[in-house]
Every structure is written in structure tokens, then in C-alpha cells.
C-alpha positions in Angstrom: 29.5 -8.4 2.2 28.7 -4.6 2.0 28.7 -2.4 5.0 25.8 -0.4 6.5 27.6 2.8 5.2 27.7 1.5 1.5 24.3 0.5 1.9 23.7 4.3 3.2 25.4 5.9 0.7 23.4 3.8 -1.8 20.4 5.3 -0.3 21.0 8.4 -0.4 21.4 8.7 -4.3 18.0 7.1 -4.8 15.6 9.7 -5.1 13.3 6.8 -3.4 12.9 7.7 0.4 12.2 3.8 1.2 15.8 2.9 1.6 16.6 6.2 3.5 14.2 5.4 6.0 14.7 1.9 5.9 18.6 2.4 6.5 17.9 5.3 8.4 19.8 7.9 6.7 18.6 11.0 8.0 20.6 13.0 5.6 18.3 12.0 2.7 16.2 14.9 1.4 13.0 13.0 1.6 13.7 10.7 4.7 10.6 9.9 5.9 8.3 12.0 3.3 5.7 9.7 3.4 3.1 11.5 1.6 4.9 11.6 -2.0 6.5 8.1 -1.0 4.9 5.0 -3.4 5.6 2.4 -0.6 3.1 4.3 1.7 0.4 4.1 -1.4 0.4 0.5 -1.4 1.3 -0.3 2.2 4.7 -2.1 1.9 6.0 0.3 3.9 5.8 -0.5 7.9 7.2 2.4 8.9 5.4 4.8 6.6 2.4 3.5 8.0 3.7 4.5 11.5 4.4 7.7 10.6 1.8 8.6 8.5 -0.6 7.5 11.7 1.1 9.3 14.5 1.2 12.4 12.1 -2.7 11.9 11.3 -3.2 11.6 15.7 -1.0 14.7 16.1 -3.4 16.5 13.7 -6.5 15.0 15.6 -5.2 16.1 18.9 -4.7 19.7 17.7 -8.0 19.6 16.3 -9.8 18.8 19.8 -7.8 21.0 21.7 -8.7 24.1 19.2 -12.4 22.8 19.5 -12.1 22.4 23.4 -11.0 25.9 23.6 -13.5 27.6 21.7 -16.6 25.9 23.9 -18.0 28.7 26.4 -16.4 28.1 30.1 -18.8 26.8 32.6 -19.7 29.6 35.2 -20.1 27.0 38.8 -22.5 29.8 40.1 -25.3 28.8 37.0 -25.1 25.0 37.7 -27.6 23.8 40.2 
């Protein structure tokens, strides 16, 4: 039976990301470059999908708060 480490080192020959992430070699050049990853195009890869979703909410959240600070500030003094 193979160790982790083989398994790693495996890994981080394939240009692939999959097995990077999936062994979670962090050393790999592409670990978890999800956007030029196949397994993300055809959703076979969990993790991918995580990743790619908390990067699309991070985006989202920048968004509102650049659109939240560009609305006028209420003056309390005009409001009825």
C-alpha cells in the first residue's frame, strides 16, 4: 500500500490540479485553480464547486458594499 506522501508526490507532477487538491498538496502550482480545472467544467469536482462558490459570494459581497457606498447618506434632519 502506497503512502499519502507517494500519493502527494504523484500529484504534484500531474499538471492536473484534481489530485493536488484532492490530496491537498498545497505546493502544486495550480492547487485549487478552479477556473482552468476540467473537473470544475463538468462538476466531478466537490471541492471545486466549493470554491468556485465562496469565490463567486466573495465577489458578490464586494459588489454590494461598493454599491452601498456610493448611495447618497441620509441627512435625519430631511426625514419627517
Amino acid at each position: 500500500m502506497m503512502s499519502r506522501y507517494t500519493f502527494i508526490a504523484n500529484a504534484l507532477k500531474d499538471p492536473d490540479p484534481y489530485d493536488a487538491c484532492f490530496w491537498g498538496a498545497i505546493e502544486h502550482p495550480r492547487y485549487h485553480d478552479c477556473e482552468n480545472c476540467e473537473h470544475i467544467a463538468d462538476k466531478t469536482c466537490e471541492y471545486g464547486i466549493g470554491q468556485k462558490t465562496l469565490k463567486d459570494l466573495k465577489a458578490a459581497i464586494a459588489d454590494g458594499k461598493v454599491m452601498l457606498a456610493s448611495y447618497p447618506k441620509l441627512n435625519p434632519k430631511r426625514l419627517p
